[in-house]
N, C-alpha and C positions, 0 to 999 in steps of 0.2 A: 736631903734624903739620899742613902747611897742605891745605886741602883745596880744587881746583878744582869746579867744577861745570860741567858739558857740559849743553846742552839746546836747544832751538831759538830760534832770534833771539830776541830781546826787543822786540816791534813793540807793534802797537795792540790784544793780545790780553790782554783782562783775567786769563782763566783759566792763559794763558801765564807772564803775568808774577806772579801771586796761588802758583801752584804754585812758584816757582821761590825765591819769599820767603819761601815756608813750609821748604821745604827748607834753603835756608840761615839761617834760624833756627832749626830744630832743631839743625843739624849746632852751632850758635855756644851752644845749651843745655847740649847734650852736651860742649863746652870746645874744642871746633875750631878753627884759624882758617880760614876759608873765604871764596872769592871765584866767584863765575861770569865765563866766560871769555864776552866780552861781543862775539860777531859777526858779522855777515852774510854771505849768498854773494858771492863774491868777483867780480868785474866781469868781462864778458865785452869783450873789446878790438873797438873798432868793426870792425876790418878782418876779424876775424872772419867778423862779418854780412854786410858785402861780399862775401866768399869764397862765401857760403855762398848769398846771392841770387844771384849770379850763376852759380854751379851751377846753383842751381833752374829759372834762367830756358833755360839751357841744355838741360838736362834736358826742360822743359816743349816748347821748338823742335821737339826729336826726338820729342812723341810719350809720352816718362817723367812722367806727374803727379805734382808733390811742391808741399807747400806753402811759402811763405816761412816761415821762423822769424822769429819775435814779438821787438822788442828787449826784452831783461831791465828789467821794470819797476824802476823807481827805490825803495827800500827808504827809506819817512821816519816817523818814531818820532816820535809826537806829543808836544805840550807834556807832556801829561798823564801819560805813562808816562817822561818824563826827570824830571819831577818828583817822581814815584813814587819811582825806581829813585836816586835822587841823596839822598833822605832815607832809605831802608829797604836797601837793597841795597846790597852792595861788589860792585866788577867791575873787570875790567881794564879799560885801554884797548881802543877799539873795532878788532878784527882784520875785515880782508874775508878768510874761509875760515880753515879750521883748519889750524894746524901746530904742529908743534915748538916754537915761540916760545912757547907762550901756558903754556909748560910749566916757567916759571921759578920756582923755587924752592916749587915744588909736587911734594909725596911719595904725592900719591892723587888720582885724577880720578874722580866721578861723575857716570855718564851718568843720564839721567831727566828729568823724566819724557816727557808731552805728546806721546804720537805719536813719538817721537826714530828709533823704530825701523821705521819703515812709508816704505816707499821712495819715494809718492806724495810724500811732503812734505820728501825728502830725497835729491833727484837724485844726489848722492854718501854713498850709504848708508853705506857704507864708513867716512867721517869719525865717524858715532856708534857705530862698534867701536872704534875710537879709532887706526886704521888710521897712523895720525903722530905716532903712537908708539912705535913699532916698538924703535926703539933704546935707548928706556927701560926697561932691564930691571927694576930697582927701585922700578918707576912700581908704587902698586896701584890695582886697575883694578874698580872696581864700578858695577855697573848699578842704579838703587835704581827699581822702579817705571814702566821702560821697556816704552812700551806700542806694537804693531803695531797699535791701533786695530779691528781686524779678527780675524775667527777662521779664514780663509783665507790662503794665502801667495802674496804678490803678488811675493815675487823673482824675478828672472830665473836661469837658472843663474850666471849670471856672480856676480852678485851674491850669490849662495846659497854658489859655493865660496869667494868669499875675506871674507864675515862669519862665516861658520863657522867658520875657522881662527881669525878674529879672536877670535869668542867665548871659544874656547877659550883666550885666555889670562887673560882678566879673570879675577881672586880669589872674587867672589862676585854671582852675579845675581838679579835681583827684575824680578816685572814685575806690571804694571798691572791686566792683565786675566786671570780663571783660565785661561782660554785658550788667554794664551800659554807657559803652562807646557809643553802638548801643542806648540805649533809650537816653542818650543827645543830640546825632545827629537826628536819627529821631522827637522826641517829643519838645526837647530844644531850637535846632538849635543852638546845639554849641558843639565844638570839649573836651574831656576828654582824660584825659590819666589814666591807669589802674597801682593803686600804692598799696602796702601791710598797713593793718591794722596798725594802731598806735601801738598795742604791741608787735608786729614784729621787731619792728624797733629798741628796744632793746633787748639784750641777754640773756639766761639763768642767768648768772652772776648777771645781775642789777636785776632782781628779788630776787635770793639767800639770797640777801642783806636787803630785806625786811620782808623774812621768817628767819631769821637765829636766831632768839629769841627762834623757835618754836623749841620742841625737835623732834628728827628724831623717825620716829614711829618703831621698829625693826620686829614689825611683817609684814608678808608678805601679803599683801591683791587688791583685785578689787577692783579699784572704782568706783563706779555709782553715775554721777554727770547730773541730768536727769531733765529738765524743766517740762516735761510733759510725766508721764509712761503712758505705754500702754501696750496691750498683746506684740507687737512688741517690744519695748523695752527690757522688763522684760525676754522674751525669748533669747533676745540676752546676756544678762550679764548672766543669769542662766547657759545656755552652754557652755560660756566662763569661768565661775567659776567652773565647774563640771571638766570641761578638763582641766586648770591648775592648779586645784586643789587648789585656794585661797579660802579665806574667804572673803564677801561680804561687803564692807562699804558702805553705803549710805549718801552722801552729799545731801543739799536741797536752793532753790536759793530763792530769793525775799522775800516774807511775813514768808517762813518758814524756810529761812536763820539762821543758828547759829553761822556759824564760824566766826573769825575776818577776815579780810583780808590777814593778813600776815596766817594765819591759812588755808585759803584756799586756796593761792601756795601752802603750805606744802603738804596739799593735794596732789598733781600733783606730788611733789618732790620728796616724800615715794611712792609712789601707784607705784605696780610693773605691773600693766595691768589699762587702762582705758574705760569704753563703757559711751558714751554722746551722747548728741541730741544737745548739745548748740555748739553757734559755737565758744565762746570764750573758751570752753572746749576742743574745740579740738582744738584749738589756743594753750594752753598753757599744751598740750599733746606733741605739738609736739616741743614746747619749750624746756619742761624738759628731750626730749628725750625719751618720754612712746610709748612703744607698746600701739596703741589705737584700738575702734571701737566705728565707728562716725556713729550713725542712724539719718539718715537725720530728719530736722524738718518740713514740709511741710508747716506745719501755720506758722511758722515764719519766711521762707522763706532761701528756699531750694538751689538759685542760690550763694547765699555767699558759703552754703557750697562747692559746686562744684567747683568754682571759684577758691577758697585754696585749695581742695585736690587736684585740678587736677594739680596746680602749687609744691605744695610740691612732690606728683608721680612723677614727674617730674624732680627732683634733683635740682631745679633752686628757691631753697627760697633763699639764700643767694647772686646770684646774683641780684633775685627783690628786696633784701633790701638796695641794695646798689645803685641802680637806683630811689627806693622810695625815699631815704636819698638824695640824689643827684638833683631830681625832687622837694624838698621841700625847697630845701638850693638856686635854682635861681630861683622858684619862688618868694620867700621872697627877694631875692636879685635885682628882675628885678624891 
């Protein structure tokens, strides 16, 4: 059976693209052939923006304040994750927006994980129901680990009626966070079961493997791997550097990303303390074994974190990886 994999772009996002390699190499453990369907929001047509300023300005003559809409920033995929994804990763050719096309000689699409499901980061929510599908009757349709980020429900009605029908035809759903077992039942009407992140699923080991180019750093140091500082932030890694007395390294994600990717495991693999706000930072804090501190991210959504630490406090990651695994190996099989 080949297996598609749905999930959000493939940009300058470590934990983006780390969760989506993990997945697709279990699925190719398991004996799959599997591909992620490799593409961006599709382009908005200049005359569009025309149409739409000059409403505005319209609007504003009479008295009606609306603001201009912003042109659609330009999506560019750094060296570092082409070179990633071109040694670790199959993918199709690069689609702007999802359809039918990207459905070729593929017998099962999975959605997951990273937020896929939370409408803030997916103006056409719809698309990760798998909405352009419709016509695939024989398509099976699973959700492995699709997280709304949140323990609140941010759909609108609109959106709430036509993902819920959608839901309701996918084979089998998992999601992210305990959470969201409660918003599929209430808002979906339909049952989830609560399974660990895609890079959970594998080991310490199978990362090693991708950083072992990099050299081991011998000095001793913090790391601060921080989407968004704050005084909160900064006061927490400053005290924790003053008291174990390291020296402070600053890592930096997305636009102002430098590391390769095997470079930023190493990161994690050297760093003798970690304080983050991301949550695939404290994903692969507790991968490598770091004494961490995890400052919650509020806007990015705070129930993922809780979710994980309250399961790793717990002592029980390695049994939900073995239930995740197990959970993903008859869905695919049923």
């Amino acid at each position: 059976m080949v297996v598609g994999i749905i999930t959000q772009p493939l940009l300058n996002n470590y934990g983006g693209v780390l969760q989506n390699y993990a997945l697709q190499t279990v699925l190719n453990h398991l004996g799959y052939s599997s591909k992620t369907v490799d593409w961006l929001p599709p382009k908005t047509p200049l005359y569009r923006y025309i149409l739409s300023w000059i409403k505005t300005i319209l609007l504003n003559l009479v008295g009606k304040k609306r603001n201009f809409v912003k042109m659609q920033k330009k999506y560019h995929r750094k060296k570092f994750v082409n070179a990633f994804i071109q040694d670790y990763i199959a993918k199709t050719t690069t689609n702007y927006g999802l359809s039918s096309g990207v459905l070729s000689n593929t017998q099962c699409l999975i959605v997951g994980s990273d937020q896929v499901w939370r409408p803030k980061y997916n103006p056409n929510i719809s698309n990760m129901f798998l909405d352009f599908c419709k016509k695939k009757k024989k398509l099976k349709r699973i959700a492995y680990a699709a997280s709304f980020g949140v323990d609140v429900w941010e759909y609108s009605p609109k959106q709430n009626k036509i993902c819920s029908l959608l839901a309701k035809k996918f084979d089998a759903i998992s999601v992210r966070e305990e959470s969201g077992i409660r918003l599929c039942k209430d808002y979906l009407g339909v049952n989830a079961t609560w399974v660990l992140d895609p890079t959970l699923l594998l080991k310490k080991e199978d990362y090693q493997l991708i950083c072992k180019e990099v050299p081991f750093c011998k000095e001793e140091y913090l790391a601060v791997y921080v989407l968004d500082e704050n005084e909160k932030v900064t006061a927490a890694y400053e005290k924790e550097a003053i008291s174990r007395r390291l020296v402070v390294k600053k890592f930096y994600a997305d636009s102002k990303s430098t590391l390769t990717i095997p470079e930023w495991l190493a990161m994690f693999r050297d760093a003798s303390y970690v304080v983050t706000d991301s949550f695939h930072g404290t994903i692969f804090s507790i991968i490598f074994g770091k004494e961490f501190k995890c400052v919650y991210n509020e806007g990015r959504g705070a129930a993922r974190f809780e979710s994980l630490l309250n399961l790793y406090n717990s002592g029980k990651l390695e049994e939900m990886r073995e239930f995740s695994l197990n959970w993903l190996k008859k869905a695919l099989e049923s």
